[in-house]
C-alpha positions in Angstrom: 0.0 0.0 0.0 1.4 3.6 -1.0 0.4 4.7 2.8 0.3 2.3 4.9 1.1 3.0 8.4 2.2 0.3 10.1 3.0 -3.2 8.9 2.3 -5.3 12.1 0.8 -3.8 15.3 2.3 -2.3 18.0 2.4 -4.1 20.8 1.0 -2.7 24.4 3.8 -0.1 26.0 4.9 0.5 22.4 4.0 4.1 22.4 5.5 6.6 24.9 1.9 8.0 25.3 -0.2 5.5 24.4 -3.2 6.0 22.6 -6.4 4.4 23.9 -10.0 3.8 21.7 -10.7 5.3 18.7 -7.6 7.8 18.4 -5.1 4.5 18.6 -7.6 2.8 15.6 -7.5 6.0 13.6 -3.2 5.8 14.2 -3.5 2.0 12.9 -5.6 2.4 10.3 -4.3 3.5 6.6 -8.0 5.0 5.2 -7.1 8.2 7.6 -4.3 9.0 5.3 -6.1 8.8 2.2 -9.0 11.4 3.2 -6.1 13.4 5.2 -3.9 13.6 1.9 -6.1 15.1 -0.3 -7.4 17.6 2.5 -4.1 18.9 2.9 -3.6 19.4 -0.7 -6.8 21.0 -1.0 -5.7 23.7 1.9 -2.5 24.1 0.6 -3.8 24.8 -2.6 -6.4 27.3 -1.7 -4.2 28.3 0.8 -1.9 30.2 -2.1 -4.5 30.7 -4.2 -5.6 33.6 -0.9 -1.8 34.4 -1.1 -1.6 35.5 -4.9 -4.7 37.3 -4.5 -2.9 39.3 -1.7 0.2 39.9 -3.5 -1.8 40.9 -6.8 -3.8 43.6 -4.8 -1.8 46.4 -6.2 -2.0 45.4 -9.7 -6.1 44.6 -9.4 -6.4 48.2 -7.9 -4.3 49.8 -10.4 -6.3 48.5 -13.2 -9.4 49.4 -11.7 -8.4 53.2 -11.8 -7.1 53.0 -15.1 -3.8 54.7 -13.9 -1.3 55.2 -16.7 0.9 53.4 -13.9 -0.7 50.5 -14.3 1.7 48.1 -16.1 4.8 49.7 -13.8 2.7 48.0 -10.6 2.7 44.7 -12.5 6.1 44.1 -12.6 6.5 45.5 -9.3 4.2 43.0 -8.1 6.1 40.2 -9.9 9.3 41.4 -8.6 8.0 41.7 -5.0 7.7 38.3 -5.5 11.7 38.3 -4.4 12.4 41.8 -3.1 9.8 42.4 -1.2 10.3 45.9 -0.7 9.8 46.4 -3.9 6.1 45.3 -3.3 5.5 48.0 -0.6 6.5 50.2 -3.4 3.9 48.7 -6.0 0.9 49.1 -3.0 2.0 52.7 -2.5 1.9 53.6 -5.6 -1.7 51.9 -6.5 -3.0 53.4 -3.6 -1.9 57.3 -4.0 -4.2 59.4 -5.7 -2.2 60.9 -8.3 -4.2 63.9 -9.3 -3.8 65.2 -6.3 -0.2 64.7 -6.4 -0.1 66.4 -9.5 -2.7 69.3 -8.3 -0.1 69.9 -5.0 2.5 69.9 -7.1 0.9 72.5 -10.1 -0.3 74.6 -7.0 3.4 74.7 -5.6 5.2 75.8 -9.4 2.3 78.9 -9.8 3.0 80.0 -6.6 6.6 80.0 -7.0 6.1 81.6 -10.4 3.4 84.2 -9.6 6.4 85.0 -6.9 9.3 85.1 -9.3 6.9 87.4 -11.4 6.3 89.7 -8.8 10.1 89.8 -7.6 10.9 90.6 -11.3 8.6 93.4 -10.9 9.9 94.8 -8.1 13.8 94.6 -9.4 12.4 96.6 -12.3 10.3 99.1 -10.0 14.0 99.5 -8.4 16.1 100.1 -11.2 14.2 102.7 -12.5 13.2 104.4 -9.6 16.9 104.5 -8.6 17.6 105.8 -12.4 15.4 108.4 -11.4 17.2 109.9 -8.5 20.5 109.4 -10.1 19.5 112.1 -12.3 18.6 114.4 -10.3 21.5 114.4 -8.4 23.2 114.5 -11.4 21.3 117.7 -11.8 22.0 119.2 -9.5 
C-alpha cells in the first residue's frame, strides 16, 4: 500500500503516550491518510490561491483606476515576488491618488512663479526708480 502506516501492530507499552480507543484505531488504520492527503492538498492549494490574490492587490487596484501606472505595478508586483520591498512600493503607488499629487505639485510651481513674477517686478520698480534719483542728483 502507497500509505500504509504500520506493517504489524504495535504491541501494548509501544507508544510513549499510548493511545487508547478510537484515536489508537485511527493511528493504525491507513484510510485516515487517504482522506487526510487530499485535504491537505486541498488547503495548501487554496491556501496560495488567498496568497496570490494578496500579492496581486496592487495590480487589481491599479487597473481598476485605469492609472497610466498601471503596467509599472505589474512588474512590481512580480518582482516583490523576491524583493519584497519592492512590493510595498507597488501598493504605495496603486493606492496614492495621483491627481492630487499632481494638483499639490501645479499649486506649488504657480505659486513660486506668480512670486518670481512679482520679484521681477519689483527689481524693475527698483532700477528705474533708482535711475530716477541718479539724475537728479546729477542735476544738481
Amino acid at each position: 500500500m502507497l500509505f500504509h502506516v504500520y506493517n504489524e501492530k504495535k504491541p501494548d507499552g509501544y507508544f510513549v503516550h499510548e493511545p487508547v480507543g478510537i484515536y489508537r484505531a485511527g493511528l493504525d488504520s491507513d484510510w485516515i491518510m487517504y482522506l487526510l492527503l487530499p485535504a491537505l492538498f486541498i488547503v495548501v492549494a487554496i491556501a496560495l490561491m488567498y496568497a496570490w490574490h494578496w500579492h496581486e492587490l496592487p495590480k487589481h487596484k491599479a487597473d481598476s483606476k485605469n492609472m497610466r501606472q498601471a503596467e509599472l505595478v505589474s512588474a512590481l508586483t512580480l518582482l516583490g515576488l523576491f524583493e519584497h520591498w519592492v512590493w510595498a512600493v507597488a501598493l504605495f503607488i496603486a493606492y496614492t491618488d495621483w491627481n492630487s499629487v499632481e494638483d499639490f505639485w501645479i499649486s506649488i510651481l504657480k505659486r513660486s512663479r506668480v512670486s518670481m513674477d512679482n520679484t521681477q517686478e519689483v527689481g524693475r520698480d527698483t532700477r528705474s526708480s533708482g535711475g530716477e534719483t541718479q539724475k537728479d542728483g546729477d542735476a544738481s
